[in-house]
N, C-alpha and C positions, 0 to 999 in steps of 0.2 A: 560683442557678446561677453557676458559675466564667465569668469573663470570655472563656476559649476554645470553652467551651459554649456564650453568647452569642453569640458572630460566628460559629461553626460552623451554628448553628440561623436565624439571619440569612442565611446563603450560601444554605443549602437553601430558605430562603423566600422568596429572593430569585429563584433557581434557575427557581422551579417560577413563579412569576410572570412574568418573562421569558417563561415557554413557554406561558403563558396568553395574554398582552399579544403575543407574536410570531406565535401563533396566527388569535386574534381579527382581528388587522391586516392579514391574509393577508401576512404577511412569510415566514411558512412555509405551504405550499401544505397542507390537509389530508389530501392523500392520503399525505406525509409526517410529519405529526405531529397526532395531535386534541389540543383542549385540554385541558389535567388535569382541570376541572371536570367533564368527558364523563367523561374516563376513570374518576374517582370514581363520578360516578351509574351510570353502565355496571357498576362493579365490585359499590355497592351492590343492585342489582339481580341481578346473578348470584350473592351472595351471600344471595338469600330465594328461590336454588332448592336443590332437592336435587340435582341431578345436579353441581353446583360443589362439594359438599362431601364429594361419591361420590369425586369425582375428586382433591380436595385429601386426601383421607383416603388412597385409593391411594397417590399421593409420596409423603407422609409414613410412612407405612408402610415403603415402599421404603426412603427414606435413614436410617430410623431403626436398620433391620435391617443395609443394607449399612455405615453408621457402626459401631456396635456390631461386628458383623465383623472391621472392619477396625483397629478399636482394640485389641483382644486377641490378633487374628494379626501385626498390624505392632509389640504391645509386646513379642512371644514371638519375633517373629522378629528383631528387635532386638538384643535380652539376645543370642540366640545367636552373632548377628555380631560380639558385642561380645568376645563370647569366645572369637571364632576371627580373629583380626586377618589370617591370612593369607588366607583366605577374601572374607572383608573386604573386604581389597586388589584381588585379584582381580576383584569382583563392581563396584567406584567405575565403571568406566566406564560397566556397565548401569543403576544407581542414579542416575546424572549424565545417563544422557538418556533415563529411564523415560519421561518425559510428553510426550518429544517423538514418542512410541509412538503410530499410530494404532489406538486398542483395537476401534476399535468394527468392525472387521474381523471382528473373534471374536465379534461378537452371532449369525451364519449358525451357528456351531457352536454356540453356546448354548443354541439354539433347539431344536437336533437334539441335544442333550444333556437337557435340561428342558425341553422343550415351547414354545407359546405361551401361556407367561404370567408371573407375575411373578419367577421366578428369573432369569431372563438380565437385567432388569435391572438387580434387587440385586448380581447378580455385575460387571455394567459400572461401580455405583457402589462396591463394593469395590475392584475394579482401582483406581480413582483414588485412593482413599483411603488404602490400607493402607500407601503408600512412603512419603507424610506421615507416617505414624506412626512407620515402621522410622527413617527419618533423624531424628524429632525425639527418639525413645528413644536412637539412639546420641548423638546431639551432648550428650542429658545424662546420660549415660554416660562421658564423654568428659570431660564438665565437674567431674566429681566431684573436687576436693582430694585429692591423692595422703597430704595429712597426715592425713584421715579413713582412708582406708585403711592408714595407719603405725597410728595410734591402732587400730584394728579388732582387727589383728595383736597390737599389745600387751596387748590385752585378751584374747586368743584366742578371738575371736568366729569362730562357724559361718560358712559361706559364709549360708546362710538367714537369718541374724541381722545379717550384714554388709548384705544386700541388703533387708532388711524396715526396719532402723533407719537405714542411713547412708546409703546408694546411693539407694534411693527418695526419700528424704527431697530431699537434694543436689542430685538431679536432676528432681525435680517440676516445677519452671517451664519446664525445657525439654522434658520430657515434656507437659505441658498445652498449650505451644506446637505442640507434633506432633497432639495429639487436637484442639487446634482448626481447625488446616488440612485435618487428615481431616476434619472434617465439612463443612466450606466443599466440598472434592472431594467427599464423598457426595453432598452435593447436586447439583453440578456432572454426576458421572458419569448420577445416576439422570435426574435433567430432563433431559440432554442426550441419553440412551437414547428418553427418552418421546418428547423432540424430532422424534429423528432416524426410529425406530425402532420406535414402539409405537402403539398404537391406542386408548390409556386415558391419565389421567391428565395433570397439568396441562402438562407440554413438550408433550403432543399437542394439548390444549387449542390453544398458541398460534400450533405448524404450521398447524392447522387452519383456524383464522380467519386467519392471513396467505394460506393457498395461498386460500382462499374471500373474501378483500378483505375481510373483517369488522376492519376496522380498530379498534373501538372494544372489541369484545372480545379481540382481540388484547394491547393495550395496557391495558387492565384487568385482565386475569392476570397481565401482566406487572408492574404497579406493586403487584399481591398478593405473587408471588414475592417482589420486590425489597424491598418492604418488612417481607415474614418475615424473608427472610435478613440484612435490616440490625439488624433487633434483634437478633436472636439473635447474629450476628456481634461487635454492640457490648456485649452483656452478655457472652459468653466475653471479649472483649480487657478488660470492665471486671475480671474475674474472674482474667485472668491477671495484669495490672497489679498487683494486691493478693496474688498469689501468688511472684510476685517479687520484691516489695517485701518480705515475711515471709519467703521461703526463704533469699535474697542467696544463690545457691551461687556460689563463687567459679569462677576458671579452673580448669581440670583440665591435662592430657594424654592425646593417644592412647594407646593399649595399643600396646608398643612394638611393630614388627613391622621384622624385619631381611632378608625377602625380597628378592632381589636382582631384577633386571629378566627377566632369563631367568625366574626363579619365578614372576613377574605375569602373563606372558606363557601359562606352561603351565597357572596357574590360570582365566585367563581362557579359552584352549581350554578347557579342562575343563568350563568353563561353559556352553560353547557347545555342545559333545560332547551333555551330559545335555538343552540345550536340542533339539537335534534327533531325541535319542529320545526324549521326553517328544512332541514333534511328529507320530513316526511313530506312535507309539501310538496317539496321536488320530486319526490318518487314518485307522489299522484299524480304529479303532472305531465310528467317523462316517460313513468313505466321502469321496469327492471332492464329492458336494453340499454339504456344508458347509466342508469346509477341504482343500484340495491336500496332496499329497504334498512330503516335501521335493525329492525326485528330480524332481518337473513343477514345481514351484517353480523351482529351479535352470537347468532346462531352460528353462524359460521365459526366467528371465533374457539365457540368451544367445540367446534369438531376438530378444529387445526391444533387444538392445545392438546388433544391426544393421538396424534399422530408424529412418529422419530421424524419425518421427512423433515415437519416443520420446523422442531427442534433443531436439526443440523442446520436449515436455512440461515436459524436466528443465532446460532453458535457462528456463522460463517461469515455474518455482518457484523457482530460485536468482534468478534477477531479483526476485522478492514476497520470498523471503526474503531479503537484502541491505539491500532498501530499508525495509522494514520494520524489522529487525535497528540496523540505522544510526540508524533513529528512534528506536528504543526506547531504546536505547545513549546516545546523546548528547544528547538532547531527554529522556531518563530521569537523567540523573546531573545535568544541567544543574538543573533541576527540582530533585533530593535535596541538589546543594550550595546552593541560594539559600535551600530548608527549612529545610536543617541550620545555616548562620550565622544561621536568625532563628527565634529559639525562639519566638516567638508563634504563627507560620506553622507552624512547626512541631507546635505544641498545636493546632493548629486546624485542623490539617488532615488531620495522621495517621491517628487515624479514620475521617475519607471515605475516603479512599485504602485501607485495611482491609477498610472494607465493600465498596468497587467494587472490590477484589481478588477478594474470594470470592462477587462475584454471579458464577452459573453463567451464562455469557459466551454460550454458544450459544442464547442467548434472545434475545441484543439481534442476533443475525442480520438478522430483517427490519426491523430498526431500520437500522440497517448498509447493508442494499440498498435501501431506501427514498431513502438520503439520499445514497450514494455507486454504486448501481445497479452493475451486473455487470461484474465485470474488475478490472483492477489494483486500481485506485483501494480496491477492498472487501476484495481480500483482505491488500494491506498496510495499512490499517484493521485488518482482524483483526487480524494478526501485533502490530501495536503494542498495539490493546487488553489484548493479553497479556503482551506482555513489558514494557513501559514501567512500570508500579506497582511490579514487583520490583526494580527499577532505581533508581528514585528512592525509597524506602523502604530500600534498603539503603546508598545513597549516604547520606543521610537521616542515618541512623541510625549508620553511621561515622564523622561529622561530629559527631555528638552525644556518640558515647563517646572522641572524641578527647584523648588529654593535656590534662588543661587548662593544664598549662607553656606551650605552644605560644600558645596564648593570650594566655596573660600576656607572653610572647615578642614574641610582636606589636605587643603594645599597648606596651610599654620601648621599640620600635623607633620607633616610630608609624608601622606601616605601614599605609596604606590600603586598603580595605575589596579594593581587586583584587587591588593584592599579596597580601594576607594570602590569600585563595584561591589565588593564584596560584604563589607561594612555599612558601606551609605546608599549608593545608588538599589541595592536590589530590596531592603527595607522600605526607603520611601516610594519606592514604587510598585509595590508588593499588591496594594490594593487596585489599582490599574490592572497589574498582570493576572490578578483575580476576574476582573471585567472581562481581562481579554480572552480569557479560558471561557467566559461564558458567551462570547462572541460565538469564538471558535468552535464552539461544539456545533450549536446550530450551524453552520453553514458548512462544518466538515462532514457531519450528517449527509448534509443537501448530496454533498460531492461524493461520496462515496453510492448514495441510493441511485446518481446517476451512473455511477462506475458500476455498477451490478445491473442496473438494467441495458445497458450496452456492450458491458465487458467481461462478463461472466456467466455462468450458465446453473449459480446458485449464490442464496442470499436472498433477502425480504425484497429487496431492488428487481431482482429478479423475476420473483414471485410476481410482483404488481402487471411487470410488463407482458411474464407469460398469460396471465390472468386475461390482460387488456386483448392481447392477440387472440385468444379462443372466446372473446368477450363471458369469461367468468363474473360477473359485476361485483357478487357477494364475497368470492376472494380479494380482489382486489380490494373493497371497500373495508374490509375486515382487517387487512394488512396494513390497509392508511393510517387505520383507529390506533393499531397496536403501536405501530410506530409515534402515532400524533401524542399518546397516550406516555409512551417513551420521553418523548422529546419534552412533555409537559411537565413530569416529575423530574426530571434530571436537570433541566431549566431554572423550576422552583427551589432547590436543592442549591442549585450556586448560586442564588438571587442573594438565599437566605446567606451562605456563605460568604457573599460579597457584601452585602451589609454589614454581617457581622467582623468582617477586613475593615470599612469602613468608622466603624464608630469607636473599635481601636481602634 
């Protein structure tokens, strides 16, 4: 094994012994943490029944279908954006705050669309997935060598021949990038559904024994999970690594697109227009049991807008999300610039950071209220669990592909190790760390909307869930908008501010 292999597989066994040793000591109360060794023979043990591998067969099932899915309609629906740039355009601001979308709002209509069983929630783990896809098809799309495309033309290659030989080709590492985040979300969507939502299958599994104190089986599915999805997570990254390394597709360019700001504007209506009758449709079809009208939707809104209650709600979420938001933000780049000047740290840690990227996060829930208990304190936990990895992985990683002139720069100067951060690395990388603020948002959003509807007993998060329980549709539906409505302008907002990072 490689020396970062070494101290990587040292941390982890380092990790887990700590949590045995802290256990044992009572330095951690057990009703907080059992020791591994339990949670091992606990897991062995459920693993010589059948009903663990009924239930492990069901998710897998799930995320196999909902991946799959989502990899053929997020690669097709990719291609098409790619070829409609004004479209495109148009569509960045809902693409930019998909995930800070609370979907699982739409499992009531799922339900009452395909029944009770497993279609709602292959369809929950498709939602998640299929944007990973759409964005990683266009970025390598995007990336394609405009001189392969000269070459194409010269050779008077079909559009089919252009896209089967050069385009495909060019853009595979970033396409493989896109299919393996869709799988990381399939899993995320489907366990999170089982979690939240279902009555089978392994997310239910760990609801279950948390709402029933079964602590030992709790955390023994859970170190199943976690240790599926680490392999599988570190053989796709070993797979892409090697696929990158063979493709090398160089920088591309966007497909030019010369719409002016009035044109973005009516595209984006436009988008919204189709969204509200693809909505109405649903309701004639479904009824007010499962999904509200736009019209009571609406309506609702402005009954909620004169009411304090809902005001506090929305004071209580911009509080978790700010503080949260600020953690992830500067305790995440803090974090990616110390990785990125120390390549060792850097090898040896990327990895972990990868896989506790794509562990499906709505699992370590009762881990989370165990140790941080109900209120703030859990749901800006959330919020950072989420955003902070994207943060410092992309700081990370812009420190890494940095000029290496700048470097060399440095070093003729002899500047020390704060300057050199301070002078060179945090300027050239300033447009990144712009990027990664607008990552972050969206998906500390996500984390915090679940941290309120699991861990608090107020907040917009809140609101949705108690809604869903008394099947309020119109609240609920009215709370999505406001938030979706949120997520869209503050989106557009850093789009515009990270372009305009960029072109300084």
């Amino acid at each position: 094994m490689r020396r970062p292999a070494l101290i990587r597989a040292a941390i982890v066994v380092g990790f887990v012994l700590f949590c045995e040793l802290a256990t044992r000591a009572g330095w951690v109360g057990r009703n907080a943490l059992v020791p591994p060794t339990e949670m091992v023979a606990t897991l062995a043990a459920l693993m010589r029944t059948e009903e663990f591998w009924s239930e492990a067969a069901f998710t897998s099932a799930n995320i196999l279908i909902a991946f799959v899915s989502a990899v053929i309609a997020g690669f097709a629906i990719g291609v098409v954006l790619h070829r409609l740039p004004r479209t495109r355009r148009a569509l960045e601001p809902m693409i930019a705050s998909y995930y800070a979308l609370p979907f699982f709002v739409l499992y009531p209509l799922f339900i009452v669309m395909f029944g009770m069983n497993a279609v709602p929630i292959i369809f929950m783990g498709f939602l998640y997935a299929v944007m990973a896809m759409i964005t990683g098809t266009l970025t390598g799309l995007d990336r394609v060598p405009r001189i392969f495309m000269k070459l194409a033309q010269t050779y008077r290659m079909g559009r089919l021949s252009q896209a089967l030989r050069i385009q495909l080709p060019a853009a595979a590492p970033y396409v493989f990038t896109g299919t393996k985040l869709a799988f990381g979300y399939a899993i995320t969507g489907v366990i999170g559904s089982e979690f939240i939502l279902s009555n089978n299958g392994l997310g239910y599994g760990i609801a279950f024994s948390y709402n029933n104190f079964d602590d030992r089986t709790m955390y023994a599915l859970l170190v199943f999970v976690l240790t599926v999805v680490s392999m599988l997570t570190l053989v796709l990254h070993a797979a892409e690594q090697r696929l990158q390394y063979r493709a090398g597709a160089g920088a591309g360019a966007r497909p030019s697109d010369d719409t002016g700001l009035l044109g973005r504007w009516l595209g984006l209506a436009a988008c919204a227009l189709v969204i509200l009758v693809v909505w109405q449709i649903l309701y004639s079809r479904v009824g007010q049991e499962a999904i509200a009208s736009p019209l009571s939707s609406f309506q609702r809104i402005g009954v909620l807008m004169l009411r304090a209650e809902f005001w506090a709600n929305v004071a209580e979420t911009m509080r978790a999300l700010l503080l949260s938001l600020g953690l992830s933000c500067i305790a995440g780049a803090l974090i990616g610039v110390l990785l990125g000047v120390n390549k060792v740290a850097a090898k040896v840690l990327a990895p972990l950071l990868i896989v506790f990227y794509a562990m499906p996060k709505v699992t370590l829930y009762p881990v989370i209220l165990l140790f941080f208990g109900i209120g703030l304190s859990a749901k800006v936990a959330f919020g950072a669990l989420y955003g902070m990895i994207p943060m410092i992985l992309i700081a990370m990683n812009a420190i890494i592909a940095m000029n290496p002139s700048l470097r060399r720069t440095s070093q003729v100067l002899h500047l020390t190790r704060l300057q050199y951060v301070w002078t060179i690395v945090l300027p050239a990388t300033l447009p990144e760390l712009v990027s990664g603020l607008r990552i972050s948002f969206s998906i500390t959003l996500l984390g915090v909307m679940i941290g309120e509807m699991f861990a608090s007993q107020r907040g917009l998060g809140f609101m949705i869930m108690n809604s869903m329980g008394v099947n309020d549709t119109p609240t609920m539906m009215a709370v999505t908008v406001l938030i979706s409505i949120f997520a869209l302008t503050v989106n557009a907002a850093l789009m515009l501010l990270d372009a305009n990072f960029r072109r300084n």
